[in-house]
N, CA, C and O atoms as a CHARMM CRD file, in Angstrom:
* protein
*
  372
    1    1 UNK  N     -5.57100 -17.57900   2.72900 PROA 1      0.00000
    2    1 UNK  CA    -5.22600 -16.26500   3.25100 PROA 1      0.00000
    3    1 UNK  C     -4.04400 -15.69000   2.46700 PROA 1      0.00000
    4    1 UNK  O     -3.13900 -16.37300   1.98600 PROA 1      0.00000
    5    2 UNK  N     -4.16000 -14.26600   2.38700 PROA 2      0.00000
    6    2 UNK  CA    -3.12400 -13.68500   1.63100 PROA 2      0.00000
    7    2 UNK  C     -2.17500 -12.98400   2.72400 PROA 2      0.00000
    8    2 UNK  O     -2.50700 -11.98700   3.36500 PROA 2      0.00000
    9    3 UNK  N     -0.79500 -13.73500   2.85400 PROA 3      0.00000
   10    3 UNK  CA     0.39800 -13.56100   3.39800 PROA 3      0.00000
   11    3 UNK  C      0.89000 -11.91100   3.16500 PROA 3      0.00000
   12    3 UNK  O      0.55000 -11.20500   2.21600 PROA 3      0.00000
   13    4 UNK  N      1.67600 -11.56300   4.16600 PROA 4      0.00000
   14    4 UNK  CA     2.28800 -10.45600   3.56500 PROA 4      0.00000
   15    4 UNK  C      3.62800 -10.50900   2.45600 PROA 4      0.00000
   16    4 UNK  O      4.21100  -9.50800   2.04100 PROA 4      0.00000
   17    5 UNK  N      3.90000 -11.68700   2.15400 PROA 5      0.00000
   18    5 UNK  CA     5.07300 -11.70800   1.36700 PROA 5      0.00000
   19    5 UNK  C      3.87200 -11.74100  -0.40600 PROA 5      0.00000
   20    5 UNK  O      3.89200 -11.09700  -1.45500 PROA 5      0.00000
   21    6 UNK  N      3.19700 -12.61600   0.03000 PROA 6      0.00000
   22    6 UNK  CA     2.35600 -12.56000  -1.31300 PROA 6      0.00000
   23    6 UNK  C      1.69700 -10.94400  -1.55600 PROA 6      0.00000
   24    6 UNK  O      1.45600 -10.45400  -2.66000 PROA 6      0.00000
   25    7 UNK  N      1.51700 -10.38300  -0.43400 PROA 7      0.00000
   26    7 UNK  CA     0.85400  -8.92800  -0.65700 PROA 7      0.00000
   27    7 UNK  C      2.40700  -8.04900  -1.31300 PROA 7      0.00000
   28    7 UNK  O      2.37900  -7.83100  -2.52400 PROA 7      0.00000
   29    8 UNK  N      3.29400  -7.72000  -0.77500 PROA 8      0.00000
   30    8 UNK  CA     4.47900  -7.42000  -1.16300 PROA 8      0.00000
   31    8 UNK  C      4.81500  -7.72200  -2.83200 PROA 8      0.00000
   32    8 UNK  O      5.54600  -7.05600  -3.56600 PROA 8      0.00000
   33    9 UNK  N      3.94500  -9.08300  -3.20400 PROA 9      0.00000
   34    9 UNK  CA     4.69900  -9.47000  -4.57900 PROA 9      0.00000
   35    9 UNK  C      3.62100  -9.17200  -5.28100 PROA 9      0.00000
   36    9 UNK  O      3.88300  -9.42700  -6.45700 PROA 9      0.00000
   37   10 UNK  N      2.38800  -8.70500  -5.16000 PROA 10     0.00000
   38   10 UNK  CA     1.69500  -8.22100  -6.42400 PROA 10     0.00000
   39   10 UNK  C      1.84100  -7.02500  -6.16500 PROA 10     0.00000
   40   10 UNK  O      1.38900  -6.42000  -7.13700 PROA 10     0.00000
   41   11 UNK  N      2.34300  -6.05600  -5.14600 PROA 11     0.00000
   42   11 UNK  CA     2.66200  -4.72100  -4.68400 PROA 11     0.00000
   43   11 UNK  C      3.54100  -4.38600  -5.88500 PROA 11     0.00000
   44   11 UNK  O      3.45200  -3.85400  -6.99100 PROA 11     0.00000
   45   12 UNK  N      4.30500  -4.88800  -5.20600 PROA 12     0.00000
   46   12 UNK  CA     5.30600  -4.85800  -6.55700 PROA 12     0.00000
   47   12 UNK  C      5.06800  -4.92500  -7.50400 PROA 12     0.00000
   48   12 UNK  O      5.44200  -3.90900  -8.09100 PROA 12     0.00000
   49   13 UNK  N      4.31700  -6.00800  -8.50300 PROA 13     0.00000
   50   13 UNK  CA     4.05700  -6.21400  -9.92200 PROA 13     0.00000
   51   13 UNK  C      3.38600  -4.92000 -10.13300 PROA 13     0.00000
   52   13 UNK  O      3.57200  -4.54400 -11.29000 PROA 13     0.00000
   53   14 UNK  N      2.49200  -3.88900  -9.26600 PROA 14     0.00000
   54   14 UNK  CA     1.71200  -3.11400  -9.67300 PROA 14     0.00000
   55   14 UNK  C      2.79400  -1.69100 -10.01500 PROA 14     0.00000
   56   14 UNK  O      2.57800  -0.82300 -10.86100 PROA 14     0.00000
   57   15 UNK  N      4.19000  -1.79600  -8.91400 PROA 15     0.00000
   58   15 UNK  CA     5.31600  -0.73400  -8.87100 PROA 15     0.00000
   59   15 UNK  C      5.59200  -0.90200 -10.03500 PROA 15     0.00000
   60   15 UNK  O      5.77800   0.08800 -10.74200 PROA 15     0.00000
   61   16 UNK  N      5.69500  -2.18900 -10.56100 PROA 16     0.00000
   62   16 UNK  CA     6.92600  -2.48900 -11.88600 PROA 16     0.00000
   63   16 UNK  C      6.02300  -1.64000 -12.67000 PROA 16     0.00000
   64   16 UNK  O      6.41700  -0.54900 -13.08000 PROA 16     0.00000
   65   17 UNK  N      4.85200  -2.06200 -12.90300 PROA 17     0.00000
   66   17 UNK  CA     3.79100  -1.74800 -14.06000 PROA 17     0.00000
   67   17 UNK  C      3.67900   0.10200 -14.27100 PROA 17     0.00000
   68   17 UNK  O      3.28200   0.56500 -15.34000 PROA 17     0.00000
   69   18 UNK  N      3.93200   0.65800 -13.54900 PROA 18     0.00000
   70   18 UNK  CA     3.44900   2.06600 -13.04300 PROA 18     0.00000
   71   18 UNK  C      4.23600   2.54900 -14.37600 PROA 18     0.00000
   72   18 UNK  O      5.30900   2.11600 -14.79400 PROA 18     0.00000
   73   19 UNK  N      3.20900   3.81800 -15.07000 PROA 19     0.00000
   74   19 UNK  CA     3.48600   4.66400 -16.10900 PROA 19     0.00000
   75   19 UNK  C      2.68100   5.58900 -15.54200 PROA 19     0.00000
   76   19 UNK  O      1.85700   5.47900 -14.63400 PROA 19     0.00000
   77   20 UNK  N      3.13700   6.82700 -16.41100 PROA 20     0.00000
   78   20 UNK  CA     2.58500   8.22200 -16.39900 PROA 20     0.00000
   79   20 UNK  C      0.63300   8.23200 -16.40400 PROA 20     0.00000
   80   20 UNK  O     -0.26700   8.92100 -15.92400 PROA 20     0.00000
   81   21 UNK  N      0.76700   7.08200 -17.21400 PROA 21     0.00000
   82   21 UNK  CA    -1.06700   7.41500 -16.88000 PROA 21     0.00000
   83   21 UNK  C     -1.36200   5.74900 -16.47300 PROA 21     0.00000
   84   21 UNK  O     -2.30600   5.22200 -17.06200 PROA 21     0.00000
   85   22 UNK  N     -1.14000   5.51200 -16.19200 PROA 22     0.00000
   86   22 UNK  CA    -1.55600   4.39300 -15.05100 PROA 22     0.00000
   87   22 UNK  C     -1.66600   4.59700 -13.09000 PROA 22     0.00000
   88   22 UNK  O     -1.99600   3.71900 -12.29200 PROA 22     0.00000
   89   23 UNK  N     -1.36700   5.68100 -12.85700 PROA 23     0.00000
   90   23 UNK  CA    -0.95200   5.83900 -11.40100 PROA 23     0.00000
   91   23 UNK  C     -2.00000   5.38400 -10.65600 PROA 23     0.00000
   92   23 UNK  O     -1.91600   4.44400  -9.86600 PROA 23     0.00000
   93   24 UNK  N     -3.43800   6.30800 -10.98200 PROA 24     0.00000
   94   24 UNK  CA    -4.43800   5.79400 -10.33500 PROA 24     0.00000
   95   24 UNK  C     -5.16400   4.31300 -10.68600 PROA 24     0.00000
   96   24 UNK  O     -5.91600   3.69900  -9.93000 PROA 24     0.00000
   97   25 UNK  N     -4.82200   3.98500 -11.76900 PROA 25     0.00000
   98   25 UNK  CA    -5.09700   2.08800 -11.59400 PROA 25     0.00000
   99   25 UNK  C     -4.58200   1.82300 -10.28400 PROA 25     0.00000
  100   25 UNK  O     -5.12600   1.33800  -9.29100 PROA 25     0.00000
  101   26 UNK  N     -3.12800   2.34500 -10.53700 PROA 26     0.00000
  102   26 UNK  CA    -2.28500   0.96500  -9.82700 PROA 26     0.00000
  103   26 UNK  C     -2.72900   1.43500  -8.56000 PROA 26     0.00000
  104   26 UNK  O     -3.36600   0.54000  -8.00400 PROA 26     0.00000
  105   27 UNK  N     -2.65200   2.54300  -7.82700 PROA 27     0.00000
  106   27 UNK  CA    -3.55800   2.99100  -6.93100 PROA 27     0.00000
  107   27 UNK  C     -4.68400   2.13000  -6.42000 PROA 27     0.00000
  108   27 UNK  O     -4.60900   0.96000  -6.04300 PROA 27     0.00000
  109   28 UNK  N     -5.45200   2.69800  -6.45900 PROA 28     0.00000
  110   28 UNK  CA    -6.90100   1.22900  -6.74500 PROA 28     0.00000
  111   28 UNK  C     -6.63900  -0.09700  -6.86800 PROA 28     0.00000
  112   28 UNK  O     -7.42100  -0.79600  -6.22300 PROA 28     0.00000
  113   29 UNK  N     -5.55300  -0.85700  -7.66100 PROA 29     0.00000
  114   29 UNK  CA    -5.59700  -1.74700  -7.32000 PROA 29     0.00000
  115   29 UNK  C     -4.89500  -2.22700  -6.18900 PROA 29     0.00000
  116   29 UNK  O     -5.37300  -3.21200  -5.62600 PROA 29     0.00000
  117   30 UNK  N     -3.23200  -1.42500  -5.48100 PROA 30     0.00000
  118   30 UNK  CA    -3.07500  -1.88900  -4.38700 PROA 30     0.00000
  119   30 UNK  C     -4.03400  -1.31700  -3.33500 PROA 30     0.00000
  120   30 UNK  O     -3.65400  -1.50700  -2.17900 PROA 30     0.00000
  121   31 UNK  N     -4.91900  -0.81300  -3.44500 PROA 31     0.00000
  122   31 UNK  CA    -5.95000  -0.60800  -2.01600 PROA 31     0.00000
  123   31 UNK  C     -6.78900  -1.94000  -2.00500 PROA 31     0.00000
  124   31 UNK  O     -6.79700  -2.58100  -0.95500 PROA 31     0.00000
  125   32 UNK  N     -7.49300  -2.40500  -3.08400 PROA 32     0.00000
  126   32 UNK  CA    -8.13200  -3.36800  -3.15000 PROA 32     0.00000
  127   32 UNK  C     -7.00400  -4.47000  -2.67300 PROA 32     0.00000
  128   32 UNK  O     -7.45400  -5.35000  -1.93900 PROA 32     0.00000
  129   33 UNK  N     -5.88600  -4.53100  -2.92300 PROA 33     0.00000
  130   33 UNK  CA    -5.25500  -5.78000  -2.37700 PROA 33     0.00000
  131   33 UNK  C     -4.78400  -5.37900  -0.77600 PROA 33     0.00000
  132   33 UNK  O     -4.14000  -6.25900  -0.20500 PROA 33     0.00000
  133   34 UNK  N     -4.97500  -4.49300  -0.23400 PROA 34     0.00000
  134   34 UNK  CA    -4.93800  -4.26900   1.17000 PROA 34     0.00000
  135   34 UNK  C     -6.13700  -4.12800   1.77200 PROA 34     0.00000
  136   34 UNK  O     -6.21400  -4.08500   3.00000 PROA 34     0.00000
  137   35 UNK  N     -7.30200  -4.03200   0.90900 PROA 35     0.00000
  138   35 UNK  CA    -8.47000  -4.40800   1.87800 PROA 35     0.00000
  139   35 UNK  C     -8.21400  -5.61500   1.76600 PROA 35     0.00000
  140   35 UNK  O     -7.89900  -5.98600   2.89600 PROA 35     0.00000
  141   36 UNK  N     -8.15800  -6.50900   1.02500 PROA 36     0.00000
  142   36 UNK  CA    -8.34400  -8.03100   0.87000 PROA 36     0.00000
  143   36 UNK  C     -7.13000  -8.58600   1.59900 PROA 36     0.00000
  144   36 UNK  O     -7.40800  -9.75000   1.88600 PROA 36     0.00000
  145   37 UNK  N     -5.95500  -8.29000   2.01400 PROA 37     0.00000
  146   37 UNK  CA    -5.12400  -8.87400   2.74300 PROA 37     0.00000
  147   37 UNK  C     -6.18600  -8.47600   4.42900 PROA 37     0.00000
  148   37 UNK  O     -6.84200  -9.34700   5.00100 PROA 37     0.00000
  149   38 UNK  N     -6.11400  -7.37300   4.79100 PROA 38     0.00000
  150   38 UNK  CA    -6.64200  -6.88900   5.76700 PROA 38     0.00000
  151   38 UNK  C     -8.01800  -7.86000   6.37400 PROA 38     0.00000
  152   38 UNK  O     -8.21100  -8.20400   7.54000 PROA 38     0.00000
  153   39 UNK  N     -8.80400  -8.13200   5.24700 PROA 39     0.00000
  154   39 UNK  CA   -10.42200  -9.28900   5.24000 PROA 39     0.00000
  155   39 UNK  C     -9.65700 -10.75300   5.43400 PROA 39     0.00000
  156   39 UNK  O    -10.10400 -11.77500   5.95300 PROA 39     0.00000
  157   40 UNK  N     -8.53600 -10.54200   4.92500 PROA 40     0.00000
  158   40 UNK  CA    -8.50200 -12.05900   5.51000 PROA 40     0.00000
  159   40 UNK  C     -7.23500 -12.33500   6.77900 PROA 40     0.00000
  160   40 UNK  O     -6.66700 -13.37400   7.11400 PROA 40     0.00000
  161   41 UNK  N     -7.12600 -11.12700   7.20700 PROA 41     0.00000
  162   41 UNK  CA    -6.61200 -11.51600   8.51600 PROA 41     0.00000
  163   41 UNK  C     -5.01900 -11.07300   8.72800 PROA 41     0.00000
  164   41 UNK  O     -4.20000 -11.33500   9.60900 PROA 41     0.00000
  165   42 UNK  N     -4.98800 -10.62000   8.03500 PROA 42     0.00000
  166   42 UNK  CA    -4.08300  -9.28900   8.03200 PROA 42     0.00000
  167   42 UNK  C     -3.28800  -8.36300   8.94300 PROA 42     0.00000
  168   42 UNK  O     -3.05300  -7.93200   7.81400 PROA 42     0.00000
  169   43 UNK  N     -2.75900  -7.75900   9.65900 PROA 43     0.00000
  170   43 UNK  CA    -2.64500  -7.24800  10.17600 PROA 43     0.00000
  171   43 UNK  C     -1.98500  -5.45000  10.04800 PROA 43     0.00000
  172   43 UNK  O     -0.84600  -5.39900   9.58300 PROA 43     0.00000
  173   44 UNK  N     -2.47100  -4.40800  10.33300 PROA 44     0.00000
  174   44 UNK  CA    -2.06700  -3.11000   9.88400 PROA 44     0.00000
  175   44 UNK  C     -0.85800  -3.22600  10.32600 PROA 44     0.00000
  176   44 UNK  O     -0.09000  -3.25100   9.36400 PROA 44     0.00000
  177   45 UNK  N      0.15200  -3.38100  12.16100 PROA 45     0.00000
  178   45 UNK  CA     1.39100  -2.94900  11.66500 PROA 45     0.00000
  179   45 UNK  C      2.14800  -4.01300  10.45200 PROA 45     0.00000
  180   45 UNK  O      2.76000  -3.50900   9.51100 PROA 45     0.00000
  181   46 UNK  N      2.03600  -5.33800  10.58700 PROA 46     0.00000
  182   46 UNK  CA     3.06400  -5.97800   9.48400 PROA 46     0.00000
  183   46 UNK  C      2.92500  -5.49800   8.37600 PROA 46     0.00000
  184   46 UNK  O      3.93700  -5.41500   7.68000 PROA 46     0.00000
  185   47 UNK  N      1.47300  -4.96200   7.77100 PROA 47     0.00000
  186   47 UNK  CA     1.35400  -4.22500   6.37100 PROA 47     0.00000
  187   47 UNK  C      2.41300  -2.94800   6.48300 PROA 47     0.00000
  188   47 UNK  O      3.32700  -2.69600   5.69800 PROA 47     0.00000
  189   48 UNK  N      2.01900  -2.18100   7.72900 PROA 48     0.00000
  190   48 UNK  CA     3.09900  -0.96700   7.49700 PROA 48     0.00000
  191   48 UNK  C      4.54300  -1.07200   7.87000 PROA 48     0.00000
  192   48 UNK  O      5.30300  -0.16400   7.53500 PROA 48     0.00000
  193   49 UNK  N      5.04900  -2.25900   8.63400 PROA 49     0.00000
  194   49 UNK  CA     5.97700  -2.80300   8.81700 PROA 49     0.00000
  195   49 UNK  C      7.12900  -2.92600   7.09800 PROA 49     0.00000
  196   49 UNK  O      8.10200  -2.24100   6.78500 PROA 49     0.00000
  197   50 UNK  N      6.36700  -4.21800   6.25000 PROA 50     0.00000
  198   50 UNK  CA     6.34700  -4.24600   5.04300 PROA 50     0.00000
  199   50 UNK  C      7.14400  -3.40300   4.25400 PROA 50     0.00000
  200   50 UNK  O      8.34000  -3.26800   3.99500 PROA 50     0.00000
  201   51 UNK  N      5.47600  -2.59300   3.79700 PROA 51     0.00000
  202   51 UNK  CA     5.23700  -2.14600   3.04600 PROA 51     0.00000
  203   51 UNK  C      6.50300  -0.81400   2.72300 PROA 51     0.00000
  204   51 UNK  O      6.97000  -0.51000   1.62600 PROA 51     0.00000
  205   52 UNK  N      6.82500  -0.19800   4.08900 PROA 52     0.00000
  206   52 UNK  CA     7.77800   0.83400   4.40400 PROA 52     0.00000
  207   52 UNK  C      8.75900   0.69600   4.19800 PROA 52     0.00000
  208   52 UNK  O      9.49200   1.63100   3.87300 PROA 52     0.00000
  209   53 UNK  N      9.27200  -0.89700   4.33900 PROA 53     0.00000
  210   53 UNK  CA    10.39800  -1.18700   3.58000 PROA 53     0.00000
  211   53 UNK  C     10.47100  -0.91200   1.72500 PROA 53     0.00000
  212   53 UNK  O     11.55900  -0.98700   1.15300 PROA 53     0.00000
  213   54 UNK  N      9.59300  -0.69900   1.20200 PROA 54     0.00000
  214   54 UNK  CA     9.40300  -0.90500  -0.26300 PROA 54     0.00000
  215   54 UNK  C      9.22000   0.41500  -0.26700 PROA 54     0.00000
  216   54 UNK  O      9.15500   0.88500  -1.40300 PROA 54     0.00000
  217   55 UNK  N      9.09800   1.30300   0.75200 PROA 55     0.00000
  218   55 UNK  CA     8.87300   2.90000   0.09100 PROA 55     0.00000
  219   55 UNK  C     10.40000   3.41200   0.38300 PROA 55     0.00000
  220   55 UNK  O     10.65800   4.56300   0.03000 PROA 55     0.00000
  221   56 UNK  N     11.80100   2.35900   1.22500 PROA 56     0.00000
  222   56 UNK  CA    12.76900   2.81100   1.47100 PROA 56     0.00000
  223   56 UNK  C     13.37500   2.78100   0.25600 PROA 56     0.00000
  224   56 UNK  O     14.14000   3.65800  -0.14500 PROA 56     0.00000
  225   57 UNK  N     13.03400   1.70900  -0.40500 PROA 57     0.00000
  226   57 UNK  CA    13.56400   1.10100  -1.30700 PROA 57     0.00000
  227   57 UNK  C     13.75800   2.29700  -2.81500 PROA 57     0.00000
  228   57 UNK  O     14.69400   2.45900  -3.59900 PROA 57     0.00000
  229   58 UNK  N     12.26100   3.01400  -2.69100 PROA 58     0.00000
  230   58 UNK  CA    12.20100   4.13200  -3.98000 PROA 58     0.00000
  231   58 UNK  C     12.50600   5.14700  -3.53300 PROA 58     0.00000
  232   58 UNK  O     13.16600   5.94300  -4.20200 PROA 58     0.00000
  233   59 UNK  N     12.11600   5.41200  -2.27900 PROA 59     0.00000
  234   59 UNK  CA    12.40300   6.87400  -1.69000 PROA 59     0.00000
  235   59 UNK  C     13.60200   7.85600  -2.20200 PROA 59     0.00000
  236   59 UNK  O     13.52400   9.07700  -2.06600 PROA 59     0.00000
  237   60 UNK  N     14.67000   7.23100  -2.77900 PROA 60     0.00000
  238   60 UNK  CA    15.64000   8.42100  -3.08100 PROA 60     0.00000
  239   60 UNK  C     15.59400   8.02000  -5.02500 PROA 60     0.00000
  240   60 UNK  O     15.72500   8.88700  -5.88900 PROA 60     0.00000
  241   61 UNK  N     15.46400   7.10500  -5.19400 PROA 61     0.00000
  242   61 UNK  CA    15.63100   6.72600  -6.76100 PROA 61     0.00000
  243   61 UNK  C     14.59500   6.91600  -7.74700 PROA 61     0.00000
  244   61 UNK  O     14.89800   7.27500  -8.88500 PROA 61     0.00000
  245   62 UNK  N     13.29100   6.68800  -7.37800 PROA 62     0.00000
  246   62 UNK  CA    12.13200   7.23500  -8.19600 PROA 62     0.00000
  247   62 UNK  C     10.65100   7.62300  -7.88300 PROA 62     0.00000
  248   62 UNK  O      9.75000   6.81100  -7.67400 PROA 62     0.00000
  249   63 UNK  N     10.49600   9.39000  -7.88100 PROA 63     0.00000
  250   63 UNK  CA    10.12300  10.20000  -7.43000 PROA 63     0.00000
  251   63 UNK  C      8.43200   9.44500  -7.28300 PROA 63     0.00000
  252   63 UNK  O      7.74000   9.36200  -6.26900 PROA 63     0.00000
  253   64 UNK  N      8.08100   8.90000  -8.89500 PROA 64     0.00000
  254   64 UNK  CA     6.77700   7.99000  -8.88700 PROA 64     0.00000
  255   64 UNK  C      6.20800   7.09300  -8.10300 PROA 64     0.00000
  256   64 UNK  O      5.12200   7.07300  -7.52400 PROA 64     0.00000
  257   65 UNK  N      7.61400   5.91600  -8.20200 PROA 65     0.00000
  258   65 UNK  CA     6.74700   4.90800  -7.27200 PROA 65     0.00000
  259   65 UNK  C      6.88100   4.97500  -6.03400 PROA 65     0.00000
  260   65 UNK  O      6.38600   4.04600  -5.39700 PROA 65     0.00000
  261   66 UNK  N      7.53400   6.00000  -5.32300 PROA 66     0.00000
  262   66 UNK  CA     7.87800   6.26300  -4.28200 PROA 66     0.00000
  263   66 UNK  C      6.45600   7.20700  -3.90500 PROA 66     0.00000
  264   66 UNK  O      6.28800   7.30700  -2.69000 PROA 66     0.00000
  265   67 UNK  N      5.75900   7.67700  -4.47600 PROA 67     0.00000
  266   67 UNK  CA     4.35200   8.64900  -4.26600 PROA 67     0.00000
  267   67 UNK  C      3.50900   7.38200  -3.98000 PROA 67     0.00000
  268   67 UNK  O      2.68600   7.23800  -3.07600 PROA 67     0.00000
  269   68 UNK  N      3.94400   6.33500  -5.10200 PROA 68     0.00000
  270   68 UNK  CA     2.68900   5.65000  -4.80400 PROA 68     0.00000
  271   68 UNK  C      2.82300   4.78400  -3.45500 PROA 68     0.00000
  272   68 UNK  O      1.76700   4.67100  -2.83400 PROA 68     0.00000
  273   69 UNK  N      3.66000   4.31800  -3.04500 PROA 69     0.00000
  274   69 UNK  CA     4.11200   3.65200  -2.17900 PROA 69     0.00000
  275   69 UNK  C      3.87100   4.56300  -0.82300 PROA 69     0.00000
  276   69 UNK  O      3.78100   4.00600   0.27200 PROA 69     0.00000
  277   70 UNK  N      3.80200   5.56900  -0.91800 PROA 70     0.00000
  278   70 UNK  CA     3.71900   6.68600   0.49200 PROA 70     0.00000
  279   70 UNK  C      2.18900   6.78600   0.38700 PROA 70     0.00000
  280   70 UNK  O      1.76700   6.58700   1.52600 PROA 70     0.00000
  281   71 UNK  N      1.01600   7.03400  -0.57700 PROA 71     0.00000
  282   71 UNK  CA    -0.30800   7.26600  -0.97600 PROA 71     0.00000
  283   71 UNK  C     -0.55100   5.47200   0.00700 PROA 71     0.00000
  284   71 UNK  O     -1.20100   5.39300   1.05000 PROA 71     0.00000
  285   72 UNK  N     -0.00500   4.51700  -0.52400 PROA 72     0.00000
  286   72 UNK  CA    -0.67900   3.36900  -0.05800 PROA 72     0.00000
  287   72 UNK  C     -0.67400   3.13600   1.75300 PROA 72     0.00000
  288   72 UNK  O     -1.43000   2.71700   2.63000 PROA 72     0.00000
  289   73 UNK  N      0.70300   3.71100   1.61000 PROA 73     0.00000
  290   73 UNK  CA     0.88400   3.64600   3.87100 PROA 73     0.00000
  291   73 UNK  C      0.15300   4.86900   4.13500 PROA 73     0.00000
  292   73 UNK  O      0.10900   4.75900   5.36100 PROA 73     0.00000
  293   74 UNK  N     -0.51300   6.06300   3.86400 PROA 74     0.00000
  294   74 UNK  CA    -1.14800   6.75600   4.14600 PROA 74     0.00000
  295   74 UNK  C     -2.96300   6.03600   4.98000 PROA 74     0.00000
  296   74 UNK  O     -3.61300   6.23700   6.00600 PROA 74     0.00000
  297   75 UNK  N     -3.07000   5.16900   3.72300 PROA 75     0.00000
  298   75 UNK  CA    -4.22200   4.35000   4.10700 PROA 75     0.00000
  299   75 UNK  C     -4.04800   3.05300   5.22700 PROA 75     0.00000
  300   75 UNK  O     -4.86100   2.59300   6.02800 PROA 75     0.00000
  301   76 UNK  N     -2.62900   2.67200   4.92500 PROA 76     0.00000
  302   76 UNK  CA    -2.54200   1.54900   6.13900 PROA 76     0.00000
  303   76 UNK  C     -2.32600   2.15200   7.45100 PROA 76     0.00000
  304   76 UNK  O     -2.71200   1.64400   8.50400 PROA 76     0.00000
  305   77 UNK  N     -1.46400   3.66100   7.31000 PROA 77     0.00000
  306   77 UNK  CA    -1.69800   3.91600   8.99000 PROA 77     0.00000
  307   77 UNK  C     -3.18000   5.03400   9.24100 PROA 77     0.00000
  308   77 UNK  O     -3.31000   5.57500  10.33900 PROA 77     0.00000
  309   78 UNK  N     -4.03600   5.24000   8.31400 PROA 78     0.00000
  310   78 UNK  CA    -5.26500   5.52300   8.25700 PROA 78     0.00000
  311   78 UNK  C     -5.27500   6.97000   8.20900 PROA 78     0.00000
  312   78 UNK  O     -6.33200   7.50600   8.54000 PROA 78     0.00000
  313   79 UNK  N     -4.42200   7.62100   7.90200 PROA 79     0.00000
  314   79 UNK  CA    -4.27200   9.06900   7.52500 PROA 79     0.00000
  315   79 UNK  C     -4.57800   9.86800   6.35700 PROA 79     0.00000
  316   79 UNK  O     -3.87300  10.69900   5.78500 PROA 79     0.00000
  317   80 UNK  N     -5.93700   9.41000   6.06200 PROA 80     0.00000
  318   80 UNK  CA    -6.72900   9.76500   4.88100 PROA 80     0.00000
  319   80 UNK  C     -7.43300  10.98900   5.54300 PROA 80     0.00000
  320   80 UNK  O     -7.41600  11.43500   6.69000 PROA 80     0.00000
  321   81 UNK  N     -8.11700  11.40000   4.28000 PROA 81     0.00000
  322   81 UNK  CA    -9.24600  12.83000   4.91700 PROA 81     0.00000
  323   81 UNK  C    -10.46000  11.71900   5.01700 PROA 81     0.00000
  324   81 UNK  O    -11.18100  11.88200   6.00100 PROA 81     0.00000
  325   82 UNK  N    -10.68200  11.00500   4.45900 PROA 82     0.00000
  326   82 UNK  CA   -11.79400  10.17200   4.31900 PROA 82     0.00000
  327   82 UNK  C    -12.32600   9.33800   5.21100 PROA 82     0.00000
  328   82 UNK  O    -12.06300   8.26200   4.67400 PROA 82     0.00000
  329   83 UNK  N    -12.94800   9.05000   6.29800 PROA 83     0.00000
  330   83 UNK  CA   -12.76400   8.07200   7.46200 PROA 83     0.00000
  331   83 UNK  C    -13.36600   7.06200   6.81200 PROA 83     0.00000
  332   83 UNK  O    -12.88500   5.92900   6.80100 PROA 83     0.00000
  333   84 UNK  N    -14.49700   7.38700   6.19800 PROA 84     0.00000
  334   84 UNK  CA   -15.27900   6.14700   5.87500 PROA 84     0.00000
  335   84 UNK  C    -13.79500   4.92900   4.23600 PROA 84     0.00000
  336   84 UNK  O    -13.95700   3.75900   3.88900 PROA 84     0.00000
  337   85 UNK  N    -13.06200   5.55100   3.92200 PROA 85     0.00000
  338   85 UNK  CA   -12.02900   5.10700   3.21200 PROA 85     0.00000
  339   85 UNK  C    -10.92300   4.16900   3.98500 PROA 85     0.00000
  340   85 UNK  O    -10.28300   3.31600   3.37000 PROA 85     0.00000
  341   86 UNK  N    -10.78200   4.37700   5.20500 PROA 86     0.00000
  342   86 UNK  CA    -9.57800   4.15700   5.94200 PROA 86     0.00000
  343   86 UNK  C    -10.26500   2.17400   6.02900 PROA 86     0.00000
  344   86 UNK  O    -11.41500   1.74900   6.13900 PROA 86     0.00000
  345   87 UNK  N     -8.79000   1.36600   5.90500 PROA 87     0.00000
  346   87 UNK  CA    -8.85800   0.02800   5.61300 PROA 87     0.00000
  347   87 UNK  C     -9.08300  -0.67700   7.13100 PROA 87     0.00000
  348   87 UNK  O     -9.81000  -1.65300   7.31600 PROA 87     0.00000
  349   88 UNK  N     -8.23700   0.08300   8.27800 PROA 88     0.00000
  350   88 UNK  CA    -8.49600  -0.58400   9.35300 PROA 88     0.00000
  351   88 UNK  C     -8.99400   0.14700  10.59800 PROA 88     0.00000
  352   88 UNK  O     -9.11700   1.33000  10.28300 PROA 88     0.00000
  353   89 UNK  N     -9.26000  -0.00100  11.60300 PROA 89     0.00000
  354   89 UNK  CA   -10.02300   0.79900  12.47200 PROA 89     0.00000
  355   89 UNK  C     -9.10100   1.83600  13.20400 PROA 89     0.00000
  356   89 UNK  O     -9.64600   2.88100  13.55900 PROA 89     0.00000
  357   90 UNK  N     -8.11000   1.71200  13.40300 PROA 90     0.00000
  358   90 UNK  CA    -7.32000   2.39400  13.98200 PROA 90     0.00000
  359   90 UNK  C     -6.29000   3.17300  13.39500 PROA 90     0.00000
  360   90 UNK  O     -6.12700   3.16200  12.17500 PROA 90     0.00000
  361   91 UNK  N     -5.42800   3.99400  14.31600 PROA 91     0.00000
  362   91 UNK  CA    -4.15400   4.75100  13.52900 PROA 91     0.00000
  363   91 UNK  C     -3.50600   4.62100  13.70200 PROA 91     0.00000
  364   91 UNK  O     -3.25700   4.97800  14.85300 PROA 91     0.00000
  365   92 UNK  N     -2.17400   3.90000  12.84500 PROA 92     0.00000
  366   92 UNK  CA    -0.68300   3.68400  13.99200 PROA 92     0.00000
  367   92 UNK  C      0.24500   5.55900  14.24100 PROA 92     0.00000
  368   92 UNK  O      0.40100   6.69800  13.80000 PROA 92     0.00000
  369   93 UNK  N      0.52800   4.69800  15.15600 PROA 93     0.00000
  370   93 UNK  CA     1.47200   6.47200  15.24500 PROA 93     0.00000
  371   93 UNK  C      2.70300   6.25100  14.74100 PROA 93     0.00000
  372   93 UNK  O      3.51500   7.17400  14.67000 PROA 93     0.00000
């Protein structure tokens, strides 16, 4: 099973990695690693618990990974236009 500290540390490797034309990789690939934390047992608030900590973290220092980091909790608290996209069944408030 993939832990949330292990989800957090390829989160990251994907933040570090982020360039001007990489966004939507890294995109895509942290969704794929939050369906796959999520499939194996996962839970949505500790993901948004987490994860929110790491968007505090960019939120005032860099405008980028701080988009991407807000784009990814968009999907963990399921606030997509997309329903059939959304990772878990519910919405946190």
């Amino acid at each position: 099973m993939v832990g949330i500290d292990e989800l957090l540390e390829k989160l990251e490797a994907l933040i570090s990695n982020l360039n001007t034309d990489s966004y939507h990789e890294r995109f895509d690939d942290g969704i794929k690693l939050l369906v796959d934390y999520k499939n194996q047992g996962g839970t949505q608030q500790g993901a948004y618990d987490k994860i929110s900590l790491v968007y505090l973290k960019y939120r005032d220092t860099d405008d980028r990974k701080s988009d991407l980091v807000a784009d990814w909790l968009d999907y963990v608290v399921g606030y997509i236009g997309n329903a059939s996209l959304q990772i878990w069944d519910n919405f946190l408030d």
